[in-house]
C-alpha positions as a Markdown table, in Angstrom:
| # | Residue | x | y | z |
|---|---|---|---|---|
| 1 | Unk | -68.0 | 19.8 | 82.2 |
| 2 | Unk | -69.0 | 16.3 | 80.8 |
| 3 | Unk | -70.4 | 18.4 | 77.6 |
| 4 | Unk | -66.8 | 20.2 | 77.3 |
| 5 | Unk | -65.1 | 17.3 | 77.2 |
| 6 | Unk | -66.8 | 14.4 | 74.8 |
| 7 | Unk | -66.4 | 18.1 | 72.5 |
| 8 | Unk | -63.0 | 18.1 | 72.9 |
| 9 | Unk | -62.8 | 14.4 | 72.4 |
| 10 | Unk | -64.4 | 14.7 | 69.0 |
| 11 | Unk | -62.1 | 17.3 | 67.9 |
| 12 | Unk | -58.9 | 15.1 | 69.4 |
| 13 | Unk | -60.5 | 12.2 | 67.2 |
| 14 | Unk | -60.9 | 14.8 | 64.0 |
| 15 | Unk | -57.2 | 15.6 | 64.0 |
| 16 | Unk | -56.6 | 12.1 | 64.4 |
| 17 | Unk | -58.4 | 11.6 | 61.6 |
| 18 | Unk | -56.7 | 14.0 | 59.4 |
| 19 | Unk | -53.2 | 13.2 | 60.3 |
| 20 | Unk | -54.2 | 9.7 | 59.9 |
| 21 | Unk | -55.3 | 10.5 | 56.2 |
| 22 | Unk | -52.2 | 12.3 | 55.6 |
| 23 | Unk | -50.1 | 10.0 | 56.5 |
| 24 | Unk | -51.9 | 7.5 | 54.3 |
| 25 | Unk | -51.4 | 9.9 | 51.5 |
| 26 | Unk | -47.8 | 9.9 | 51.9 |
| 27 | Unk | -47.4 | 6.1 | 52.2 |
| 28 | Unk | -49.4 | 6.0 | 48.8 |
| 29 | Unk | -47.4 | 8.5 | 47.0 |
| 30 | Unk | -43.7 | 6.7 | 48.1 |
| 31 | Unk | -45.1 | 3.3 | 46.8 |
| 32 | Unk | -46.0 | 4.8 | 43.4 |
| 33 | Unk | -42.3 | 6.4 | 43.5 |
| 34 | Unk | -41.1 | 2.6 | 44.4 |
| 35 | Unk | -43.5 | 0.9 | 41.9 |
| 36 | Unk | -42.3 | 3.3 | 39.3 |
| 37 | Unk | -38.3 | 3.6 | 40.1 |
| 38 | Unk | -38.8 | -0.5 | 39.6 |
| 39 | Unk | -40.4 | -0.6 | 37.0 |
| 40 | Unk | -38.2 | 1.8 | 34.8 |
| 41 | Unk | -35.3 | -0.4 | 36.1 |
| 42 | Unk | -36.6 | -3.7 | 34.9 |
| 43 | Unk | -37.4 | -1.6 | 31.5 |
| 44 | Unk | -33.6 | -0.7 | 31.4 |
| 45 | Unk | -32.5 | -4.2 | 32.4 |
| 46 | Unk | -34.6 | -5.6 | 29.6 |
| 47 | Unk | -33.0 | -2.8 | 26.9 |
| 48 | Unk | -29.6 | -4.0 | 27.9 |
| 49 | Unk | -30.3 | -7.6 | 27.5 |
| 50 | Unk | -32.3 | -7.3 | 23.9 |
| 51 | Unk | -29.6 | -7.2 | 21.2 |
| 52 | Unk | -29.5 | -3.5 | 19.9 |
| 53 | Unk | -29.2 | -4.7 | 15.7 |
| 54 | Unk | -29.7 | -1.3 | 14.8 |
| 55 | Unk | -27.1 | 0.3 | 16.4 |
| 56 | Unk | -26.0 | 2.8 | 14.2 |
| 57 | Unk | -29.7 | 3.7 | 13.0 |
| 58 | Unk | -28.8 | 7.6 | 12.7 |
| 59 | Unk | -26.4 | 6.8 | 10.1 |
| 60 | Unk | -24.0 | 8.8 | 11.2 |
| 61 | Unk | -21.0 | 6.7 | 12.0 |
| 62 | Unk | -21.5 | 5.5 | 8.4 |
| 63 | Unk | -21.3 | 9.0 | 7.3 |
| 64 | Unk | -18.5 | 10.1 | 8.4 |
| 65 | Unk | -16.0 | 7.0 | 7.3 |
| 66 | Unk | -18.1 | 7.6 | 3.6 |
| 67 | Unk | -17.0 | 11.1 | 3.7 |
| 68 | Unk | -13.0 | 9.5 | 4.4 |
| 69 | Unk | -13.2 | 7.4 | 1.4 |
| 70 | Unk | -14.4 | 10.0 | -0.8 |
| 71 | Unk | -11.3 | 11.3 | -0.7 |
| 72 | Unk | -9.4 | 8.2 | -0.9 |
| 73 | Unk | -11.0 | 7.2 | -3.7 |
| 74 | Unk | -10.4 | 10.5 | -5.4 |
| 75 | Unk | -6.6 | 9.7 | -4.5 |
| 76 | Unk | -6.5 | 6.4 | -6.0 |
| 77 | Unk | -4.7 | 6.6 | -9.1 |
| 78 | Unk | -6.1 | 4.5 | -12.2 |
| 79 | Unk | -4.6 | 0.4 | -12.7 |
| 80 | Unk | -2.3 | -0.1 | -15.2 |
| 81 | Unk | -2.1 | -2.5 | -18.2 |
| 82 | Unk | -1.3 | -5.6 | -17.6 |
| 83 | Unk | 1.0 | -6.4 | -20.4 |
| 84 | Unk | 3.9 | -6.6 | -18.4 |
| 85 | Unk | 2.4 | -10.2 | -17.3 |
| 86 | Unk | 0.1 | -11.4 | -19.3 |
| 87 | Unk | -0.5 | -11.9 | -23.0 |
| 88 | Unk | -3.9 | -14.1 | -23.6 |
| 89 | Unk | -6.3 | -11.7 | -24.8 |
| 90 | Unk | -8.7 | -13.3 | -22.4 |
| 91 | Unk | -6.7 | -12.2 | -19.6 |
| 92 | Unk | -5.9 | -8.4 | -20.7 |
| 93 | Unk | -9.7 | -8.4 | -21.1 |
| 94 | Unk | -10.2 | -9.4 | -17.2 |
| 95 | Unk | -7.4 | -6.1 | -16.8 |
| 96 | Unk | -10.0 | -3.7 | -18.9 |
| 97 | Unk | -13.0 | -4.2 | -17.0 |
| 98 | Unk | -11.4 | -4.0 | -13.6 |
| 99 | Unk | -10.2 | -0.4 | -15.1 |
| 100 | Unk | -13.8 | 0.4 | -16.1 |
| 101 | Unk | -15.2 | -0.5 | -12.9 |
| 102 | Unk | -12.6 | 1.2 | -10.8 |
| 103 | Unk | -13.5 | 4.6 | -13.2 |
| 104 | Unk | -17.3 | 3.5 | -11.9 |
| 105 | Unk | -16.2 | 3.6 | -8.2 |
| 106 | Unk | -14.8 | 6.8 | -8.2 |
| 107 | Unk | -17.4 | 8.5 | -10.5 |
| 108 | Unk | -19.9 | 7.4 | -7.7 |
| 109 | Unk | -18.5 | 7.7 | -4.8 |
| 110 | Unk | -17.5 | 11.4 | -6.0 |
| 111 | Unk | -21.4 | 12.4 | -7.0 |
| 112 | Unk | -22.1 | 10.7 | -4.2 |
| 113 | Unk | -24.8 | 8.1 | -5.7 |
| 114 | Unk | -27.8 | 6.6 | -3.2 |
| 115 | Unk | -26.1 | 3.6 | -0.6 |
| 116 | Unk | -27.8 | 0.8 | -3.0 |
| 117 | Unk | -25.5 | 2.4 | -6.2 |
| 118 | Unk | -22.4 | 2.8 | -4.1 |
| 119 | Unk | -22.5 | -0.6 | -2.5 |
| 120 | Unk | -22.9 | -2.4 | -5.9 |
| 121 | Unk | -20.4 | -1.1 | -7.9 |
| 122 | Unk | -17.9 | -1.5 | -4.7 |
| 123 | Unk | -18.7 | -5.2 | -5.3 |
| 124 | Unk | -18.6 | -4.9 | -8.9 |
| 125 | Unk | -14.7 | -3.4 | -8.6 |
| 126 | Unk | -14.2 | -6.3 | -5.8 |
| 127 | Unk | -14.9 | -8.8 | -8.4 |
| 128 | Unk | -13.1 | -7.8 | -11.1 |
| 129 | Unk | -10.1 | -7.0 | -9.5 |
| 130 | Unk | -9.5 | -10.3 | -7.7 |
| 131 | Unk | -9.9 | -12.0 | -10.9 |
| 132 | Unk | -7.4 | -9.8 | -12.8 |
| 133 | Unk | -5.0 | -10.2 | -9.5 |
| 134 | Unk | -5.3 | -14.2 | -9.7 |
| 135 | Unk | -4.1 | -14.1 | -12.9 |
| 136 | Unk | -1.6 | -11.7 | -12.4 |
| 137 | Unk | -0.6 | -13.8 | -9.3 |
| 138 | Unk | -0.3 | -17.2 | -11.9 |
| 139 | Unk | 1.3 | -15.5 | -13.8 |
| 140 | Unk | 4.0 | -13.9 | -11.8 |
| 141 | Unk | 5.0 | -17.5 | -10.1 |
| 142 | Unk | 4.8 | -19.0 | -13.4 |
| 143 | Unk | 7.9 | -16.0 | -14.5 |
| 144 | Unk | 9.6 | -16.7 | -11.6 |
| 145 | Unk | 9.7 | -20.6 | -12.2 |
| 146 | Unk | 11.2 | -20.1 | -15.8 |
| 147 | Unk | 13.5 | -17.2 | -14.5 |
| 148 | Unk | 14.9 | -19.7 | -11.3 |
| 149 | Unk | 15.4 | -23.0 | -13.9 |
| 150 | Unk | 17.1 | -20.6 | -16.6 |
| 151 | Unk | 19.4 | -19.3 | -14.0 |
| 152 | Unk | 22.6 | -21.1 | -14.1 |
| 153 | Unk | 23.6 | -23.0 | -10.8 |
| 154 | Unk | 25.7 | -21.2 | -8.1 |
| 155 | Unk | 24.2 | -18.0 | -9.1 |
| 156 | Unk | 21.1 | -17.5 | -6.0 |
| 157 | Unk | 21.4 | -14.3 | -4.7 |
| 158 | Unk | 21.4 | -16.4 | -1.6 |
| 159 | Unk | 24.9 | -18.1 | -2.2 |
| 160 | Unk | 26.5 | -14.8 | -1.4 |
| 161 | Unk | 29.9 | -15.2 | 0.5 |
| 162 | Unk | 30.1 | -14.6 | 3.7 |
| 163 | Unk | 32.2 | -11.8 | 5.5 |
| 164 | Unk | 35.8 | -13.3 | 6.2 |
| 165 | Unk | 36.8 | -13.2 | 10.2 |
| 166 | Unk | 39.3 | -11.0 | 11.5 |
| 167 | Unk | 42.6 | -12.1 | 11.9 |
| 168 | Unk | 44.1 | -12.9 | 15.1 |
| 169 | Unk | 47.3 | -11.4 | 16.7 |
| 170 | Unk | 50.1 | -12.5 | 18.2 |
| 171 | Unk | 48.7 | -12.1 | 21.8 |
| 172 | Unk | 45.2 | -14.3 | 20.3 |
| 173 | Unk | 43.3 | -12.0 | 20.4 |
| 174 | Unk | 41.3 | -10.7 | 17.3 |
| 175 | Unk | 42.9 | -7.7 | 15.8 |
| 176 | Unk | 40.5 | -4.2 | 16.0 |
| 177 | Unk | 38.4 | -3.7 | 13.1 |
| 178 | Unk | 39.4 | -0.3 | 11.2 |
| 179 | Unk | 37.0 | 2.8 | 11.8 |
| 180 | Unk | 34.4 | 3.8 | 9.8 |
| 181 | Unk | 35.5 | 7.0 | 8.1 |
| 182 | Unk | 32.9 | 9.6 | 7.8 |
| 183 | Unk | 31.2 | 9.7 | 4.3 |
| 184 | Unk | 32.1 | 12.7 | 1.8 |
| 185 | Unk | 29.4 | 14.4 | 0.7 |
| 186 | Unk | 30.4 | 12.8 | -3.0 |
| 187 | Unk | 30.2 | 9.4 | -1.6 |
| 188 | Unk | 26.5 | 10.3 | 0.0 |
| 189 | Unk | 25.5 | 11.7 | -3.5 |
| 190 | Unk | 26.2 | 8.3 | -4.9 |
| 191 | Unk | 24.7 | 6.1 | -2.9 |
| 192 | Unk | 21.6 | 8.4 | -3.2 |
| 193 | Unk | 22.1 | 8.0 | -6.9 |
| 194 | Unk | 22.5 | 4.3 | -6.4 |
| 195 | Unk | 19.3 | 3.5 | -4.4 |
| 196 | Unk | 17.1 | 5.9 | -7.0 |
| 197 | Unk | 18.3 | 3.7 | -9.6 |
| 198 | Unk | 17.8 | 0.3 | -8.0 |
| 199 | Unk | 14.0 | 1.9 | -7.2 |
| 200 | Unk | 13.5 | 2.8 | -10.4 |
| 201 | Unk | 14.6 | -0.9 | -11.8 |
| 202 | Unk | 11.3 | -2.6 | -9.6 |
| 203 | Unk | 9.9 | -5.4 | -12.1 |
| 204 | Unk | 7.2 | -3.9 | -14.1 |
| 205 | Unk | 5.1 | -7.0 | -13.3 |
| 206 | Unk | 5.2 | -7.3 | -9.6 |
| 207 | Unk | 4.1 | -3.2 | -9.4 |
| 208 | Unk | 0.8 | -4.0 | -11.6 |
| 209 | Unk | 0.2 | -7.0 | -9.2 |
| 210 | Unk | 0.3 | -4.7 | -6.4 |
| 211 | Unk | -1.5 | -2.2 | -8.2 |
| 212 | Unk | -4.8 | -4.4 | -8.9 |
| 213 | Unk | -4.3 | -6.1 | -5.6 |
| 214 | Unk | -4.3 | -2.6 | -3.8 |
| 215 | Unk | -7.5 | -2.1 | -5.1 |
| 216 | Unk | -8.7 | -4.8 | -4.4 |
| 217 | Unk | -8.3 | -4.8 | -0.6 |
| 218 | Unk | -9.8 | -1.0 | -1.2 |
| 219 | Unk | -12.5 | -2.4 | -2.0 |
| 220 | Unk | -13.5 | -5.1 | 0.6 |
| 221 | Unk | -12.6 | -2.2 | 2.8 |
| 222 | Unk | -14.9 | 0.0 | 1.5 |
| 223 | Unk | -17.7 | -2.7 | 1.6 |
| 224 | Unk | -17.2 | -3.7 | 5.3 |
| 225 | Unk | -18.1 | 0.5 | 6.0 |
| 226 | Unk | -21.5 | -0.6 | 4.5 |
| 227 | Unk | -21.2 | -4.2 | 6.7 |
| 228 | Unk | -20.3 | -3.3 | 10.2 |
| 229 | Unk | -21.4 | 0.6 | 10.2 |
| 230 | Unk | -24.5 | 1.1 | 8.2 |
| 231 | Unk | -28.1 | 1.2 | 9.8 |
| 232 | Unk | -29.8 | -2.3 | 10.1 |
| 233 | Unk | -31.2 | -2.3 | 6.9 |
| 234 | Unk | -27.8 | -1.2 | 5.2 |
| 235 | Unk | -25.9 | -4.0 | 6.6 |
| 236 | Unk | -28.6 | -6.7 | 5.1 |
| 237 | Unk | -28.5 | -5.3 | 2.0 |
| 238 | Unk | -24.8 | -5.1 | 2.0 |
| 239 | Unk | -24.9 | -8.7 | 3.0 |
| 240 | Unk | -27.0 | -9.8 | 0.3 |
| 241 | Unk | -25.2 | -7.9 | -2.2 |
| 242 | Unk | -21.8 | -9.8 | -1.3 |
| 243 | Unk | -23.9 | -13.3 | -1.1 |
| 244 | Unk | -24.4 | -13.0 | -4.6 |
| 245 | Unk | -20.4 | -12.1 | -5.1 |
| 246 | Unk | -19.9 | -15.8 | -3.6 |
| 247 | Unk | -22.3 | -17.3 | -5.9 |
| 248 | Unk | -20.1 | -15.7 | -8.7 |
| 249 | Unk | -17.0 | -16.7 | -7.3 |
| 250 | Unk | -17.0 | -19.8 | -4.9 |
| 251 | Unk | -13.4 | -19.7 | -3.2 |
| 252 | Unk | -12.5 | -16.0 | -1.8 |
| 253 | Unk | -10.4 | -15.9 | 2.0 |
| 254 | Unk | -10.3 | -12.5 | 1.0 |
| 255 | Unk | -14.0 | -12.0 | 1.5 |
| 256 | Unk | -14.5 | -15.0 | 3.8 |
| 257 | Unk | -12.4 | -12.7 | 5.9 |
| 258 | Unk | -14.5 | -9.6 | 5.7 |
| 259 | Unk | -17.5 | -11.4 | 6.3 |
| 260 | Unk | -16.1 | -13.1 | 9.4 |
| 261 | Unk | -14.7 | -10.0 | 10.8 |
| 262 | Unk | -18.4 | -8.0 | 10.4 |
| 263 | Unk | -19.5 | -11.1 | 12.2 |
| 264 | Unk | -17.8 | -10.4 | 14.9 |
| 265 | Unk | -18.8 | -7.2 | 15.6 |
| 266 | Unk | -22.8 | -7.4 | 14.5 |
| 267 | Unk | -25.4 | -8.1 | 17.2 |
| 268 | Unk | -28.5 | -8.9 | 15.2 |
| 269 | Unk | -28.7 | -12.6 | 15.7 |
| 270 | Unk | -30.7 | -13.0 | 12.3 |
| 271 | Unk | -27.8 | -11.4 | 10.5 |
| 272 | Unk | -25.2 | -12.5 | 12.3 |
| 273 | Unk | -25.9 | -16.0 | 11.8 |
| 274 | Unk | -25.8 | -15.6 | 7.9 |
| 275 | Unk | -22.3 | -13.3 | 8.2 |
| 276 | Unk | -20.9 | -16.6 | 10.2 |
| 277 | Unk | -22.5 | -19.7 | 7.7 |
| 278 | Unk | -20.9 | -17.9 | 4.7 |
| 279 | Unk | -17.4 | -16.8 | 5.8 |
| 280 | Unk | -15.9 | -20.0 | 5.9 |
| 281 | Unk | -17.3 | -21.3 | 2.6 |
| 282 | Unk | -15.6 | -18.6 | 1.3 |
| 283 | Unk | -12.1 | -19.3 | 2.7 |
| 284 | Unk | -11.9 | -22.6 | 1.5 |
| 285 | Unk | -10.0 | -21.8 | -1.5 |
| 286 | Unk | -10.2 | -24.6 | -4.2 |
| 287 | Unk | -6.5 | -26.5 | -4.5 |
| 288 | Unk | -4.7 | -25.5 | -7.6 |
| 289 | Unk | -6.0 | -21.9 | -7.7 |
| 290 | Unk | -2.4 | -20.3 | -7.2 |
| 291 | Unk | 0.9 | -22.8 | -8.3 |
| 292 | Unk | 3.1 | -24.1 | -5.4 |
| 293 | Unk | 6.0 | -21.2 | -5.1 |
| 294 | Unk | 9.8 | -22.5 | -6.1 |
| 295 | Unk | 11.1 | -25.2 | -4.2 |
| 296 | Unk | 7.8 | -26.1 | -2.6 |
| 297 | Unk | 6.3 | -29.6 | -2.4 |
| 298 | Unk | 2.7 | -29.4 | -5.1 |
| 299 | Unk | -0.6 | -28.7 | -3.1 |
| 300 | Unk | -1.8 | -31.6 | -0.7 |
| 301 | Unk | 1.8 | -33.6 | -1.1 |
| 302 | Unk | 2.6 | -33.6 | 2.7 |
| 303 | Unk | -1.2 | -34.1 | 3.5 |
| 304 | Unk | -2.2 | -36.5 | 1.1 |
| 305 | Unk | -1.6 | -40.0 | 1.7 |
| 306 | Unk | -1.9 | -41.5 | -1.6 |
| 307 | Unk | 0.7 | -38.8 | -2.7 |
| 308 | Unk | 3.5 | -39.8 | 0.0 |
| 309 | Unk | 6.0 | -42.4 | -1.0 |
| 310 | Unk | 4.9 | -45.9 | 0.3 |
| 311 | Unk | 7.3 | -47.7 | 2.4 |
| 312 | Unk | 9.8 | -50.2 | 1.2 |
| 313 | Unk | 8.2 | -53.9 | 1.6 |
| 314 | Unk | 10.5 | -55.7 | 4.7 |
| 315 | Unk | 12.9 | -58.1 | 3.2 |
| 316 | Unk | 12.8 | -61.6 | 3.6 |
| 317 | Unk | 14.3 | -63.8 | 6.5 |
């Protein structure tokens, strides 16, 4: 009997055993779970907290909007001459080369040429068309100046008369205005007519200012694809590509604008950092650049204190 039992006691303690192996088994295998749900959880946290600069590294975002302004620039019909405004042959020159680099653009972005090819001559056709539109700007305020002091006095558009007031009647009260008859079709033909003609009769100069300055803004939008969309790499080079543009031409809002903008958006700190030191260089634009319009006080009158009329001395007791 004593033999039976310290038998069954060893095979009570052998189960024991094995259950108590299990059970450390188990414990073991939901710690590595825990250690491992942990760590890929930190690993996440960490991703979230780097800064992602190459964000769109599949190029794919850039793709599409270059595939947008293929068309676009297809669209975009060639600048005019700018004889309408100007006359220096230094100027019309500035005119020609924004035409030849707007021919450029289109050629490229049509083949398509390699990102490096596309994103110069996009700065090339940025540059040349803001300096033909700052002279075309001159020298529209310039012909409006001469236009407003040949204009005899009393004849602004702005000195229109205005509408009489009704009439009161007896009773003081203001008599009904007459209703508005219904237009003949011969009437609606004339106004039609009328407005076609007053279309037609735009200044010449002010629709090859818009012209080159449409362009223009093309351009700085075609660029900033490159600056906020491109991979990494794109964006720097885009960058360095329009930091030579402000060596070339110091004063630029236009620019300092689309620099600031791509700031905003870019999370590479390295990058970022350069987008935000150079935008506001940029938009500091250099006094005297574009004349003070009609009837406004010169550049730096109300700011300047040397400028502002000095105070009458007090009069003696």
């Amino acid at each position: 009997m004593r033999k039976w039992s310290w038998s069954g006691m060893g095979r009570v303690g052998a189960v024991a055993l094995v259950i108590c192996v299990a059970g450390g088994a188990v414990g073991c295998s939901k710690k590595k779970d825990e250690d491992a749900k942990a760590k890929a959880e930190k690993a996440e946290a960490e991703r979230k907290r780097k800064p992602q600069g190459d964000r769109y590294a599949d190029g794919q975002r850039l793709a599409a909007a270059l595939k947008d302004w293929t068309k676009r620039w297809s669209d975009t019909t060639e600048l005019p001459a700018c004889d309408p405004l100007l006359k220096d042959a230094a100027d019309l020159e500035l005119c020609k080369t924004a035409s030849t680099t707007l021919a450029t653009m289109k050629a490229a972005a049509a083949k398509p040429e390699a990102e490096a090819v596309l994103i110069h001559d996009a700065a090339e056709l940025a540059l040349a068309t803001e300096a033909a539109s700052e002279k075309l700007r001159n020298a529209s305020m310039e012909k409006m100046q001469a236009e407003q002091k040949a204009a005899p006095l009393g004849s602004a558009s702005g000195a229109a008369k205005l509408p009489t007031p009704p009439k009161a009647g007896p009773a003081g009260a203001f008599s009904a205005a007459p209703k508005a008859r219904p237009l003949s079709s011969a009437a609606k033909a004339a106004i039609a007519d009328k407005l076609k003609a007053e279309a037609s009769s735009v200044d010449p100069g002010m629709q090859v200012m818009q012209a080159y300055s449409r362009v223009n803004r093309a351009a700085l939008r075609y660029l900033s694809q490159f600056l906020q969309f491109g991979a990494l790499p794109t964006r720097k080079a885009t960058f360095v590509e329009l930091e030579g543009l402000s060596k070339r031409r110091e004063a630029w809002p236009a620019l300092g604008r689309t620099l600031r903008e791509a700031a905003m958006a870019e999370n590479d700190p390295e990058l970022q950092g350069s987008l935000k030191a150079l935008a506001p260089k940029l938009s500091r634009r250099s006094a005297g650049v574009v004349p003070a319009a009609p009837n406004m006080p010169a550049p730096g009158y109300a700011t300047d204190p040397a400028a502002a009329p000095k105070p009458a001395a007090p009069k003696p007791e």
